[in-house]
N, CA and C atoms as a LAMMPS dump frame, in Angstrom:
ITEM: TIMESTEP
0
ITEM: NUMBER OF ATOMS
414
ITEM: BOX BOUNDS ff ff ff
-5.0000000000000000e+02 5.0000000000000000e+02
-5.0000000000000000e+02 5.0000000000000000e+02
-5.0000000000000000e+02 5.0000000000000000e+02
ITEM: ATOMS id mol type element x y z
1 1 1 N -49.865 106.348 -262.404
2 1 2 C -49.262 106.566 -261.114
3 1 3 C -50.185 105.961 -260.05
4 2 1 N -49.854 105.687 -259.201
5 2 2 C -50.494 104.667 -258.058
6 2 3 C -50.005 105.186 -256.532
7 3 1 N -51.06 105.649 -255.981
8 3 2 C -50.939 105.788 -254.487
9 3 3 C -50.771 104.94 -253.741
10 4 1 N -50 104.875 -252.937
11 4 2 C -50.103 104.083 -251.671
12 4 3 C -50.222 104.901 -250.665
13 5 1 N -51.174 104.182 -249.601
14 5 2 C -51.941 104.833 -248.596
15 5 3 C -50.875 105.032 -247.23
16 6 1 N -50.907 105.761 -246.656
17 6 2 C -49.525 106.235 -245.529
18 6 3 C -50.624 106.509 -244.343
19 7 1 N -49.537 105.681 -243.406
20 7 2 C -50.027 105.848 -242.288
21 7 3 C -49.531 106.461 -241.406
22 8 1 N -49.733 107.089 -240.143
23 8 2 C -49.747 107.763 -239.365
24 8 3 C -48.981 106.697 -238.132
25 9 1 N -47.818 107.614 -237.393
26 9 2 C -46.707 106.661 -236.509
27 9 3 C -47.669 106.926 -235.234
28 10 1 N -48.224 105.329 -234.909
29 10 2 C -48.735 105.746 -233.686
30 10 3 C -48.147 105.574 -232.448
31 11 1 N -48.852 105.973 -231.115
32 11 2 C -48.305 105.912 -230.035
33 11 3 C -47.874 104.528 -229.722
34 12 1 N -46.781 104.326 -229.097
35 12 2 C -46.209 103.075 -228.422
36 12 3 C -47.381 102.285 -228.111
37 13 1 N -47.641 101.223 -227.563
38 13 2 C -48.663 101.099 -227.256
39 13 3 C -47.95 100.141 -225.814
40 14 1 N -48.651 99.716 -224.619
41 14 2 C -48.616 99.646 -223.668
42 14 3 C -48.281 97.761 -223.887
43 15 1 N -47.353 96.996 -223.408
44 15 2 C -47.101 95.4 -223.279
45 15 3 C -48.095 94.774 -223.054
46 16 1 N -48.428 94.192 -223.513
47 16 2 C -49.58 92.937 -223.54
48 16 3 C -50.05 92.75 -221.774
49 17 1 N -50.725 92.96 -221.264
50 17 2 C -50.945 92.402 -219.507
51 17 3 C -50.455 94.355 -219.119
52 18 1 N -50.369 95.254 -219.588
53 18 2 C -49.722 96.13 -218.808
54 18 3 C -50.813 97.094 -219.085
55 19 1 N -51.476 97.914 -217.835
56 19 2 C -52.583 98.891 -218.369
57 19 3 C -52.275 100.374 -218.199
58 20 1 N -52.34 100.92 -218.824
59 20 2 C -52.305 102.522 -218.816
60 20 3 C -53.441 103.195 -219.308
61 21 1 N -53.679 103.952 -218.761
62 21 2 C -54.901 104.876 -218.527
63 21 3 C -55.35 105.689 -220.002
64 22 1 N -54.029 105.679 -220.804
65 22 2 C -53.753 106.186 -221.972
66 22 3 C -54.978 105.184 -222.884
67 23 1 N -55.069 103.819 -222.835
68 23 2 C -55.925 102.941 -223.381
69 23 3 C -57.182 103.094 -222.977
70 24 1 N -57.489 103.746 -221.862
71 24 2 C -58.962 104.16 -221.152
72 24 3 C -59.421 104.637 -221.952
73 25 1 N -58.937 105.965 -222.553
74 25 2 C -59.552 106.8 -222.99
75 25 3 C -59.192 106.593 -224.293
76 26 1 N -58.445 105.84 -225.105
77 26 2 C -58.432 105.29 -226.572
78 26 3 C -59.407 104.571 -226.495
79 27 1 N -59.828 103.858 -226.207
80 27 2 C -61.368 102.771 -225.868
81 27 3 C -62.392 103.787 -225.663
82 28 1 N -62.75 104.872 -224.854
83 28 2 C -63.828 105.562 -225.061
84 28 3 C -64.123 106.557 -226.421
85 29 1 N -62.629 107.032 -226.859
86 29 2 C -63.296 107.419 -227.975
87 29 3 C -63.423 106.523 -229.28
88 30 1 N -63.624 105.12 -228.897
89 30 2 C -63.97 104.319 -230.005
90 30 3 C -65.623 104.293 -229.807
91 31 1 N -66.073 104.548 -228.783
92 31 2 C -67.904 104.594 -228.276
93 31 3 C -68.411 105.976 -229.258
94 32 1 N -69.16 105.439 -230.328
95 32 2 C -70.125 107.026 -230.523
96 32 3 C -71.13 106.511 -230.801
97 33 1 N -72.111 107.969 -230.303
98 33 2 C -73.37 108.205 -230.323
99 33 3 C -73.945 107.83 -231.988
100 34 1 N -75.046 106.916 -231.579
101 34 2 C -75.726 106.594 -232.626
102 34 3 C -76.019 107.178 -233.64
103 35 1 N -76.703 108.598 -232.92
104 35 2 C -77.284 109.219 -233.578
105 35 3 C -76.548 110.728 -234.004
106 36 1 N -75.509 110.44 -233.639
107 36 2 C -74.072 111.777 -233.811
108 36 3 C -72.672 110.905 -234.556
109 37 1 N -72.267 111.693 -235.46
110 37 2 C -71.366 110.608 -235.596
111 37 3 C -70.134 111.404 -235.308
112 38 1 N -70.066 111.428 -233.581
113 38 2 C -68.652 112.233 -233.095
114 38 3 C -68.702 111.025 -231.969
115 39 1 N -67.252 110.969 -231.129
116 39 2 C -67.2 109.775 -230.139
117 39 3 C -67.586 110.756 -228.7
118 40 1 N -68.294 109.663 -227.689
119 40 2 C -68.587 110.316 -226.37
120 40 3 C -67.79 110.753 -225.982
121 41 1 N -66.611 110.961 -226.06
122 41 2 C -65.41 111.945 -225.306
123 41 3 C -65.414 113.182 -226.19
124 42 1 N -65.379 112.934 -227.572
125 42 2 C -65.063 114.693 -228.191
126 42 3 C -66.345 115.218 -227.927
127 43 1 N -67.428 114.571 -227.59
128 43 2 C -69.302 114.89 -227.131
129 43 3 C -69.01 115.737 -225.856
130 44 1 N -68.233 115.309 -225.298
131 44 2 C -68.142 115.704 -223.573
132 44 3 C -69.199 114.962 -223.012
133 45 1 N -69.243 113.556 -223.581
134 45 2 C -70.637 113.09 -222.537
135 45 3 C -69.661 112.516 -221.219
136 46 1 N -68.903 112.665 -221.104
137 46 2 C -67.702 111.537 -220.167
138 46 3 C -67.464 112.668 -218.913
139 47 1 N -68.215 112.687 -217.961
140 47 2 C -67.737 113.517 -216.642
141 47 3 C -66.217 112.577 -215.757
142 48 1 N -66.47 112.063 -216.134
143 48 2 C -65.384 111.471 -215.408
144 48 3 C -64.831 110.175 -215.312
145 49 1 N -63.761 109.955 -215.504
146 49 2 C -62.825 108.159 -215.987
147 49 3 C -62.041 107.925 -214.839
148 50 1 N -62.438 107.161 -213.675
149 50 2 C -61.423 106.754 -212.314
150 50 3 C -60.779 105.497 -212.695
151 51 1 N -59.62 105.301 -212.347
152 51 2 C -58.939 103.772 -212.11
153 51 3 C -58.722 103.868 -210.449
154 52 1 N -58.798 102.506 -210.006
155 52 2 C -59.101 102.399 -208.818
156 52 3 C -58.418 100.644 -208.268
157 53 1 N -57.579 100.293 -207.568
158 53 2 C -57.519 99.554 -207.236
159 53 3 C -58.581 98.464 -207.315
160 54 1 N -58.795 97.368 -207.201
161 54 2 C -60.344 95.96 -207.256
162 54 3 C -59.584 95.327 -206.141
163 55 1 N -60.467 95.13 -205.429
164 55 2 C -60.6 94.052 -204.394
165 55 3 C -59.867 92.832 -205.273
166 56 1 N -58.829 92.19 -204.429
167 56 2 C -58.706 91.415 -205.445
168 56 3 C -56.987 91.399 -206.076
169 57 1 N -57.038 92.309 -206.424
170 57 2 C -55.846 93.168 -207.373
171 57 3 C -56.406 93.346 -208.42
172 58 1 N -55.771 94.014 -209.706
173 58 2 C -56.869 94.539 -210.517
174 58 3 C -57.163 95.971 -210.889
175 59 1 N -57.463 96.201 -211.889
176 59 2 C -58.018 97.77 -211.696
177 59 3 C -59.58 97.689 -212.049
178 60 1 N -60.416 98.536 -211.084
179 60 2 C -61.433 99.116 -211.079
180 60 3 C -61.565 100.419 -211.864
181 61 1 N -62.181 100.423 -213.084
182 61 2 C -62.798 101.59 -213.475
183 61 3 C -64.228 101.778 -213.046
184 62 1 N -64.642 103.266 -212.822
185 62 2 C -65.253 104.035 -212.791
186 62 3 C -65.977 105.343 -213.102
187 63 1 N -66.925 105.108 -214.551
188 63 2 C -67.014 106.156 -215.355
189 63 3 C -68.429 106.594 -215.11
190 64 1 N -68.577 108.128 -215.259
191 64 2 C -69.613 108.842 -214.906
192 64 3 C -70.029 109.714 -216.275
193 65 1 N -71.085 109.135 -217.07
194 65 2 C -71.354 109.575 -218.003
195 65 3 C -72.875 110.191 -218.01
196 66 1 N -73.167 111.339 -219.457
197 66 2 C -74.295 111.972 -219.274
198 66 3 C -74.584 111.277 -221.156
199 67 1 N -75.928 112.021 -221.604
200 67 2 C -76.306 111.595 -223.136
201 67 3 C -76.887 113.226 -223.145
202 68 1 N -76.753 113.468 -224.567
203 68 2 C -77.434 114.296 -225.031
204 68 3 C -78.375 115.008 -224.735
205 69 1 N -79.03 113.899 -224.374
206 69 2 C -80.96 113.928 -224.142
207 69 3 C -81.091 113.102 -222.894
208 70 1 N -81.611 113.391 -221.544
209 70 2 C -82.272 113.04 -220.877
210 70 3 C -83.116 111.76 -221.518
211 71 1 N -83.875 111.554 -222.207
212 71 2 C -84.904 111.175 -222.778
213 71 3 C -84.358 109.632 -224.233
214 72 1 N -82.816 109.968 -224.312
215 72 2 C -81.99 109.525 -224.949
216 72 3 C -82.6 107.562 -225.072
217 73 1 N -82.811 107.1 -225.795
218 73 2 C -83.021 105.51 -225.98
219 73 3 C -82.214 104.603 -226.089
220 74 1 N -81.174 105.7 -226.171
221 74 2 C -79.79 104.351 -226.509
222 74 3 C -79.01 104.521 -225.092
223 75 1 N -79.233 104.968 -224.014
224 75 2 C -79.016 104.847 -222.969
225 75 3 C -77.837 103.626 -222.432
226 76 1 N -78.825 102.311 -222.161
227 76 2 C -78.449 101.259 -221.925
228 76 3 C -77.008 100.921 -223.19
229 77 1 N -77.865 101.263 -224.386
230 77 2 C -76.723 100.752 -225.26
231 77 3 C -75.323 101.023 -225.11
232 78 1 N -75.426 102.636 -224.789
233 78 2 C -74.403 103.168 -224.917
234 78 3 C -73.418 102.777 -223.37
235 79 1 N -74.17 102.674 -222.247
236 79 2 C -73.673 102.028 -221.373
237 79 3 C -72.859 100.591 -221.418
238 80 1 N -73.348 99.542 -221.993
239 80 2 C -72.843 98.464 -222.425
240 80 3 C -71.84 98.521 -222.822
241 81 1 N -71.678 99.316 -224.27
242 81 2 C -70.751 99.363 -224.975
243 81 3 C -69.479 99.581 -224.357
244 82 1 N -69.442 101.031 -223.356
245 82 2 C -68.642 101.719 -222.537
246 82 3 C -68.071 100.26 -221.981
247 83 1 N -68.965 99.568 -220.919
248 83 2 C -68.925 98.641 -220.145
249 83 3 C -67.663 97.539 -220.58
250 84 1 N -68.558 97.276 -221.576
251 84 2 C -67.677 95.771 -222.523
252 84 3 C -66.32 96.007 -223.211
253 85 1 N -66.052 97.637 -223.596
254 85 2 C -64.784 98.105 -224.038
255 85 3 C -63.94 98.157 -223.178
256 86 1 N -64.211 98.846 -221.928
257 86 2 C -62.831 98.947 -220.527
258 86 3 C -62.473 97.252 -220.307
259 87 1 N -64.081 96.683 -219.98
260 87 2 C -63.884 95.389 -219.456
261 87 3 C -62.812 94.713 -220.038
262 88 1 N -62.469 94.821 -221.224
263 88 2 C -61.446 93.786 -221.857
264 88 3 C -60.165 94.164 -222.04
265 89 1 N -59.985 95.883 -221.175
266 89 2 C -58.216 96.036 -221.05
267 89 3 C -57.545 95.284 -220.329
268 90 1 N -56.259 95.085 -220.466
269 90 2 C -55.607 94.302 -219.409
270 90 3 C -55.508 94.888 -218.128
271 91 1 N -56.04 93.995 -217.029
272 91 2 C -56.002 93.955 -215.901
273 91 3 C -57.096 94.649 -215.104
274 92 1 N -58.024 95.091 -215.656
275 92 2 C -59.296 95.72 -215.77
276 92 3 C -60.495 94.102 -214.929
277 93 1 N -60.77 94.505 -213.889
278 93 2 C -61.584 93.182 -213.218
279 93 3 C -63.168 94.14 -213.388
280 94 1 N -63.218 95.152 -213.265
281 94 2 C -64.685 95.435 -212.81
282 94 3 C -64.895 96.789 -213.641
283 95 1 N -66.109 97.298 -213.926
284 95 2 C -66.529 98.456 -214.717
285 95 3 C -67.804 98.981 -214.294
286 96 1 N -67.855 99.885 -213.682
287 96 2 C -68.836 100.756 -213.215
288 96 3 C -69.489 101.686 -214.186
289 97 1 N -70.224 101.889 -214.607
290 97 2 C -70.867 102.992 -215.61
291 97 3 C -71.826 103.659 -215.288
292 98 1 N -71.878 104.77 -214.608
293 98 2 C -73.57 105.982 -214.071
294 98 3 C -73.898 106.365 -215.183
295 99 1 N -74.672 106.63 -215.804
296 99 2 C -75.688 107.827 -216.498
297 99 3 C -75.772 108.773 -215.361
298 100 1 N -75.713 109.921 -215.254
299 100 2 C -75.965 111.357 -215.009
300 100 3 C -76.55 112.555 -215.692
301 101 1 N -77.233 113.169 -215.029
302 101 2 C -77.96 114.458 -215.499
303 101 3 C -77.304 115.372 -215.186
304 102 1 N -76.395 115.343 -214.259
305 102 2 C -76.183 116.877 -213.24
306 102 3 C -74.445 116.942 -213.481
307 103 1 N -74.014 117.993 -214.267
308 103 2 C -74.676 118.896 -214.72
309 103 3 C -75.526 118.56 -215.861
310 104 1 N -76.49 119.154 -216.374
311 104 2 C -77.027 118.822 -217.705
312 104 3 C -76.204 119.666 -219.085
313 105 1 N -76.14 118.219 -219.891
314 105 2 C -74.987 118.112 -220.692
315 105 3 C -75.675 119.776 -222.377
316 106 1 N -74.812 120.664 -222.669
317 106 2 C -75.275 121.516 -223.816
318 106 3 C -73.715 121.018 -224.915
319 107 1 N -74.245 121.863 -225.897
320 107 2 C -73.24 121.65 -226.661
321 107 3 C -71.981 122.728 -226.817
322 108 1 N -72.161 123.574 -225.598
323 108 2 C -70.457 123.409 -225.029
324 108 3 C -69.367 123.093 -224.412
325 109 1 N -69.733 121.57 -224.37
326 109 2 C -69.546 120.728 -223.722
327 109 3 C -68.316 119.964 -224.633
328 110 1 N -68.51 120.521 -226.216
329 110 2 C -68.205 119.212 -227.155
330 110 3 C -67.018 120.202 -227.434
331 111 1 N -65.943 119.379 -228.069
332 111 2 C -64.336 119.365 -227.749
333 111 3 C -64.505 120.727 -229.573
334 112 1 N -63.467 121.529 -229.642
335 112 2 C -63.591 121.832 -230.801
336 112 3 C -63.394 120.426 -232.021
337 113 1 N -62.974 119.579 -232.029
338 113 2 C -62.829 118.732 -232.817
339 113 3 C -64.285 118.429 -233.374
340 114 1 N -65.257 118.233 -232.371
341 114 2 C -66.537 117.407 -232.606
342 114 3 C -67.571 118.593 -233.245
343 115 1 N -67.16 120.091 -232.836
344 115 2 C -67.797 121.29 -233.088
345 115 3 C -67.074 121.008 -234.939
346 116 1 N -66.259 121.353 -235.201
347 116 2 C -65.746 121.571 -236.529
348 116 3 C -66.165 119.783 -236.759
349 117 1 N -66.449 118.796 -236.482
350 117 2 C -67.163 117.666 -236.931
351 117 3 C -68.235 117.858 -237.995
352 118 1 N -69.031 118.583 -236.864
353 118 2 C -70.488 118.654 -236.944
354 118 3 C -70.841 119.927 -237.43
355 119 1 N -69.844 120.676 -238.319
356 119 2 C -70.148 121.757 -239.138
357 119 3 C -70.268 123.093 -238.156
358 120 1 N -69.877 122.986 -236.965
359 120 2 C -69.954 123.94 -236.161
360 120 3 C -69.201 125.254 -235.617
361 121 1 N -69.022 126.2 -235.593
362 121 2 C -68.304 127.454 -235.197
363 121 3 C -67.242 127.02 -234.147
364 122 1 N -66.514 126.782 -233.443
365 122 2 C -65.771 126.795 -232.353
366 122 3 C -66.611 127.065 -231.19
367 123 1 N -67.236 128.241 -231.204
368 123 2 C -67.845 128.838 -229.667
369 123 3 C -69.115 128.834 -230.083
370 124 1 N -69.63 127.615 -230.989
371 124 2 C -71.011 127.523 -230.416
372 124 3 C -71.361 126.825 -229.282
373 125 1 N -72.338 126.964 -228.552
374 125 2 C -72.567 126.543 -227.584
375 125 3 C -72.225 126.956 -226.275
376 126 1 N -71.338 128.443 -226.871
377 126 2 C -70.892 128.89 -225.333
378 126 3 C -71.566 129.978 -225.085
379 127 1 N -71.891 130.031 -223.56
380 127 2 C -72.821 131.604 -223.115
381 127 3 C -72.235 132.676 -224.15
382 128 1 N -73.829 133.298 -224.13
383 128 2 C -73.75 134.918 -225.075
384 128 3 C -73.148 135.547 -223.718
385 129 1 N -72.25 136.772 -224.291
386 129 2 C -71.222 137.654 -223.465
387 129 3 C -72.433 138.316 -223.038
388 130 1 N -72.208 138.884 -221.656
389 130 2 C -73.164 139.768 -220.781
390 130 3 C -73.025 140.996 -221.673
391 131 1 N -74.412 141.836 -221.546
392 131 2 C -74.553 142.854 -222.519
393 131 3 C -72.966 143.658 -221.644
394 132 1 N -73.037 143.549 -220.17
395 132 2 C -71.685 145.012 -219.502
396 132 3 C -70.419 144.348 -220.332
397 133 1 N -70.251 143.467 -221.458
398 133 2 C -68.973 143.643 -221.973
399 133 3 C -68.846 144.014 -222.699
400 134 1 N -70.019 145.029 -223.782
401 134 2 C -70.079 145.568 -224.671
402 134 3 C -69.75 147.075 -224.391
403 135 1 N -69.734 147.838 -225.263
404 135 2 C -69.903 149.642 -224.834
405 135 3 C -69.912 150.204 -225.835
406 136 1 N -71.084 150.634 -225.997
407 136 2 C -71.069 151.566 -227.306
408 136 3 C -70.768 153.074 -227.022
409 137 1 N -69.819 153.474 -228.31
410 137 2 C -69.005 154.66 -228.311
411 137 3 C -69.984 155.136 -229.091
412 138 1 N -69.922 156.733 -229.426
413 138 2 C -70.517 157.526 -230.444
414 138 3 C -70.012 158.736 -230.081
């Protein structure tokens, strides 16, 4: 008996020259961390994805991203990458990319997808409950 491999019906995808925002963020979660093997969006490193008119005509993106680590080496890399992926949607003229600290990025930040990735509980990473939501009976 012999499998054949089945694929999954994907989304429409947008006309050749036509951009939707929907491809923004299919392009960022093709970016992952080197040293994680989850993509910077299920990471929550991605504060924020603008489209923006370009001088020009055009769309301007504008993404505001954080890393793991302050201290992180793949920095630049990971910037590039971001950079060179939007750059080549259609109609995409310009690409802005920040690194940010603020807020500083924890790991409840990361999507349950990337938590159950990375062998993780759902609510790790989220504040311990204040002791006043407890109450012990006796």
């Amino acid at each position: 008996m012999v499998f054949e491999p089945t694929t999954r019906a994907e989304e429409p995808q947008p006309a050749a020259g036509e951009f939707d925002e929907k491809m923004m963020w299919r392009e960022l979660k093709t970016v992952r961390d080197p040293e994680i093997p989850v993509n910077i969006v299920d990471l929550g490193l991605i504060y924020s994805a603008a489209v923006v008119p370009a001088e020009g005509g055009g769309k301007r993106i504008a993404v505001q991203m954080t890393l793991t680590a302050p201290g992180c080496g793949m920095s630049e890399v990971l910037k590039k990458e971001v950079e060179t992926k939007l750059a080549r949607l259609p109609e995409v003229r310009e690409v802005k990319v920040e690194i940010v600290f603020d807020p500083p990025w924890n790991p409840g930040m990361m999507s349950e997808a990337a938590k159950l990735a990375l062998g993780f509980d759902s609510d790790f990473g989220a504040p311990a409950p204040s002791q006043s939501a407890f109450k012990i009976v006796r």
